[in-house]
RORO-296242 format. One line per 3 residues: number of its first residue (from 1); for each residue x, y, z of C-alpha. Coordinates in nm, 4 decimals. Example, Ala and Ser with C-alpha at 12.3 -4.5 7.8 and 13.67 -1.06 7.14 Angstrom:
BEGIN
1) 1.2300:-0.4500:0.7800 | 1.3670:-0.1060:0.7140;
END
This chain:
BEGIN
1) 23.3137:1.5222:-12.4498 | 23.0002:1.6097:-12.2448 | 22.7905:1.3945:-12.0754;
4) 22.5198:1.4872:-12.2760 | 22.6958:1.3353:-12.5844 | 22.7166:0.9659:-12.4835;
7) 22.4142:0.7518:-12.2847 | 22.5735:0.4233:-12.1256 | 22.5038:0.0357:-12.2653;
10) 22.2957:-0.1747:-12.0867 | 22.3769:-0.3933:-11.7912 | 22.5236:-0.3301:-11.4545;
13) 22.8870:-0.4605:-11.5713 | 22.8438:-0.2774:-11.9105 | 22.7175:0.0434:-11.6951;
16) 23.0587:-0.0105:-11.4889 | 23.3166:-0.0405:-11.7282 | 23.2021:0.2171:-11.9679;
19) 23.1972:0.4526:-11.6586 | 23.5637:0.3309:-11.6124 | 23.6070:0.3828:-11.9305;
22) 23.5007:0.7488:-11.9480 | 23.6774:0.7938:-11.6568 | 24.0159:0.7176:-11.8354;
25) 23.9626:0.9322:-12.0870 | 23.8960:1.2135:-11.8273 | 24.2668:1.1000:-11.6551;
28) 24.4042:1.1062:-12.0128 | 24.4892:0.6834:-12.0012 | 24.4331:0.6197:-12.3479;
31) 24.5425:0.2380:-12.3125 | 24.3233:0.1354:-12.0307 | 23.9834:0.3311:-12.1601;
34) 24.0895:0.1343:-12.4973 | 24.1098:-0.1704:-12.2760 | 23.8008:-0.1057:-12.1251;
37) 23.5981:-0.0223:-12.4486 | 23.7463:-0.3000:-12.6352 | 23.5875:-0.5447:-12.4110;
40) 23.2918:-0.3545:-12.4104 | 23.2583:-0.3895:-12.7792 | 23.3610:-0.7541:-12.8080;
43) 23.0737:-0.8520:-12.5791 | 22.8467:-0.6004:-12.7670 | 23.0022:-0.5230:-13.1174;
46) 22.7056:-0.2711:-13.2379 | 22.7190:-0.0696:-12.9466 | 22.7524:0.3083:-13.0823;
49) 22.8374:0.4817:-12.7466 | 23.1162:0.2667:-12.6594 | 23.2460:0.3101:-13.0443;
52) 23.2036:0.6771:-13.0173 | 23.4151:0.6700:-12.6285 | 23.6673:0.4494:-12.8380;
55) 23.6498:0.7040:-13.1266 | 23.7149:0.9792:-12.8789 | 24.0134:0.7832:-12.6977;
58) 24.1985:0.7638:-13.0544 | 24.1853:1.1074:-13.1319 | 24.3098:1.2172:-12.8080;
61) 24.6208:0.9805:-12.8772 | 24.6205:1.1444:-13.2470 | 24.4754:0.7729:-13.4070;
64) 24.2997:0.9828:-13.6446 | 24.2522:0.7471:-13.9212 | 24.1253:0.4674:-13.6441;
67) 23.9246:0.7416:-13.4403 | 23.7063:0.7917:-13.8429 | 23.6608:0.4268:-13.8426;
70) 23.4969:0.4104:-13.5135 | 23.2785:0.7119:-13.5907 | 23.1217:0.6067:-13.9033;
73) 23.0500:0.2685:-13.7161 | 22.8730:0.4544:-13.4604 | 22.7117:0.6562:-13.7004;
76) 22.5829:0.3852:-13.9317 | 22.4569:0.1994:-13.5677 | 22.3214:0.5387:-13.4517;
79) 22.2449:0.7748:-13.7570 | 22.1176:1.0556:-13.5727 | 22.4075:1.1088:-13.3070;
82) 22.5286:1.4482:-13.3642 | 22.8572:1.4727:-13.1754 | 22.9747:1.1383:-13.3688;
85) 22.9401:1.3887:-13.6593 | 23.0567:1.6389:-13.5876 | 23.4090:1.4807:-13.4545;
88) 23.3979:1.2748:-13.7770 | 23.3808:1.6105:-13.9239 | 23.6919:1.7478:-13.7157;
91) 23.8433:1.3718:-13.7952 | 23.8148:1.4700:-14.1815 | 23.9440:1.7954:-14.1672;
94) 24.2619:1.7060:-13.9706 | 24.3037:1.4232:-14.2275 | 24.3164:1.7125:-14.5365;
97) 23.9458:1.5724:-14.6245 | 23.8064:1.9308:-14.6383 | 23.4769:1.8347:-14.8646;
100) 23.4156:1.5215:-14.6639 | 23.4206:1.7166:-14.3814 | 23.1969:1.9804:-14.5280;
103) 22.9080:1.7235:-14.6169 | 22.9552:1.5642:-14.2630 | 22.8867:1.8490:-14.0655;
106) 22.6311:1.9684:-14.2952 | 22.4516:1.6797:-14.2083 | 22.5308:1.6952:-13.8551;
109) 22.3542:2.0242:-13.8892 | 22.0438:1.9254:-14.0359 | 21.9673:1.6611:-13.7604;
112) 22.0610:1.9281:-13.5028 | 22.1234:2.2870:-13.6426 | 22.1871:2.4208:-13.2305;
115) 22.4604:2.1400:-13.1969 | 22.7709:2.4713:-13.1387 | 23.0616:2.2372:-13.2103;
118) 22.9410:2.1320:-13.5670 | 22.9002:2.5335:-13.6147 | 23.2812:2.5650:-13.4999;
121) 23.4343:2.2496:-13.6692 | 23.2183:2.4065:-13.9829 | 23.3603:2.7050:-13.9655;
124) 23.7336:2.5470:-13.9563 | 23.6836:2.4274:-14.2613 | 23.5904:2.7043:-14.4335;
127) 23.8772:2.8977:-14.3112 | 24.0956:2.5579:-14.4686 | 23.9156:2.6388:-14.7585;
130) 23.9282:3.0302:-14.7918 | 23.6406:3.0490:-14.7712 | 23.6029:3.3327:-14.5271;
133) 23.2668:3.4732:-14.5399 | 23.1344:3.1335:-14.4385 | 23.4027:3.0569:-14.1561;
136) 23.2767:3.3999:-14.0416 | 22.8900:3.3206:-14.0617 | 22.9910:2.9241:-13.9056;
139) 23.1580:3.1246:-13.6327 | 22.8356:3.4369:-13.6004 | 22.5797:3.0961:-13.5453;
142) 22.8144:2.9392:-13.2855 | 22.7976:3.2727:-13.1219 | 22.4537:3.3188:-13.1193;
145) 22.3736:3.0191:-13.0110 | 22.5753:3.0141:-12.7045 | 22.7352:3.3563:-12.6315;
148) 22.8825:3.2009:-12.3222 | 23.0786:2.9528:-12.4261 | 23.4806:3.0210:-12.4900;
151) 23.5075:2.7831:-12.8104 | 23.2856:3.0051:-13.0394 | 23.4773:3.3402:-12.9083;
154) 23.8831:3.1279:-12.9428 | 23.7168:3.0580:-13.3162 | 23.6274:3.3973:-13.3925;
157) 23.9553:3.4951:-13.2174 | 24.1346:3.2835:-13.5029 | 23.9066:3.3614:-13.7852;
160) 23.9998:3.8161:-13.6876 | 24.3556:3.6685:-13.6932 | 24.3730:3.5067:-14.0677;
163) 24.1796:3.7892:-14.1622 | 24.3836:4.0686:-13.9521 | 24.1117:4.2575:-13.8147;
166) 24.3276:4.3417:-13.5251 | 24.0673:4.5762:-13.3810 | 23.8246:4.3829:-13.3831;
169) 24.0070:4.1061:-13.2350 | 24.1475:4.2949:-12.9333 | 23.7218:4.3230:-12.8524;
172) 23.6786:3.9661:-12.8944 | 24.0314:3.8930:-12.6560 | 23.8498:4.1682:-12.4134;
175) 23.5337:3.9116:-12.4292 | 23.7365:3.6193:-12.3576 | 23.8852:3.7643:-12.0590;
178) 23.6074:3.6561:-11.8647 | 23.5360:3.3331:-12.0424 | 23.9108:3.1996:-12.0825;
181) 24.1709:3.4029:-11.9126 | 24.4086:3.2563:-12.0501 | 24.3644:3.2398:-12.3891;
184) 24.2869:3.6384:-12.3561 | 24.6432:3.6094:-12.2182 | 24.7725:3.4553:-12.4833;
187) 24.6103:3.6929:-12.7547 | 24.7327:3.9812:-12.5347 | 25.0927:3.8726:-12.5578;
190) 25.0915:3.7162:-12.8913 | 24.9171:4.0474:-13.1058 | 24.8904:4.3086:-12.8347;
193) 25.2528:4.3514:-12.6653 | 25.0467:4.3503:-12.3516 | 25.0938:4.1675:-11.9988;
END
């Protein structure tokens, strides 16, 4: 979650516990943000950021079913909110929902076609699916669009592995070296027999 993805509600109080709020989901204390949010949406029911925090907070304690719910709430109160998408998306495919999940980030990417995680999440599915060219071309976008960021490279990473392009993948683990040492570790050791 990025600050970019979520504006705060109204109010000074409202303002205060949804930074509280965010900032037990940061600390990894599911219960309190849920706390937090919950009383957040009581007082404001159709309030799509603090659904989307929620939404966020369940999937981080694996709630996927309840995490969905919250997201299509916060989508129907905020259509054009990409990241609730997109991790309705992710939601859908970890749920076995692999066409749900293909029309849900396929919309995400119409309202937003530079939004990287939709590309990645997209590209997941295909590879659920078999469908490898696409994964590959989901995975291509996310890299063009941001060549700096690790997620893009860890999903091409996976996509070299199902595929077993093994030569290809020691260039992308060479790549991620500098982005995420540690995955590039673990790609080393895992495929390479390399410390």
């Amino acid at each position: 979650m990025t600050d970019a993805d979520m504006t705060e509600p109204t109010g000074d109080n409202q303002n205060a516990r949804y930074s509280e709020a965010l900032a037990c989901i940061e600390r990894q204390e599911h219960d309190e943000a849920l706390a937090l949010l919950d009383g957040l949406l009581c007082d404001e029911p159709r309030n799509p950021q603090a659904l989307y925090a929620r939404a966020l907070t369940l999937i981080a304690a694996g709630e996927y079913r309840k995490a969905g719910c919250n997201l299509l709430r916060s989508i129907v109160l905020d259509p054009g909110h990409v990241p609730s998408r997109s991790y309705l998306g992710f939601v859908q495919l970890t749920l076995g929902k692999e066409e749900s999940a293909l029309s849900t980030l396929k919309a995400a990417l119409e309202i937003d076609p530079g939004y990287v995680e939709a590309w990645c999440v997209l590209g997941d599915v295909y590879l659920d699916l078999g469908e490898y060219d696409d994964a590959k071309d989901a995975f291509m976008e996310a890299l063009r669009l941001e060549p700096e960021n690790p997620e893009p490279h860890r999903k091409m990473a996976m996509y070299l592995v199902s595929r077993g392009e093994m030569e290809k993948l020691r260039e992308v683990c060479e790549r991620l070296g500098t982005l995420d040492p540690s995955m590039a570790e673990q790609i080393r050791t895992l495929f390479f027999d390399e410390q």
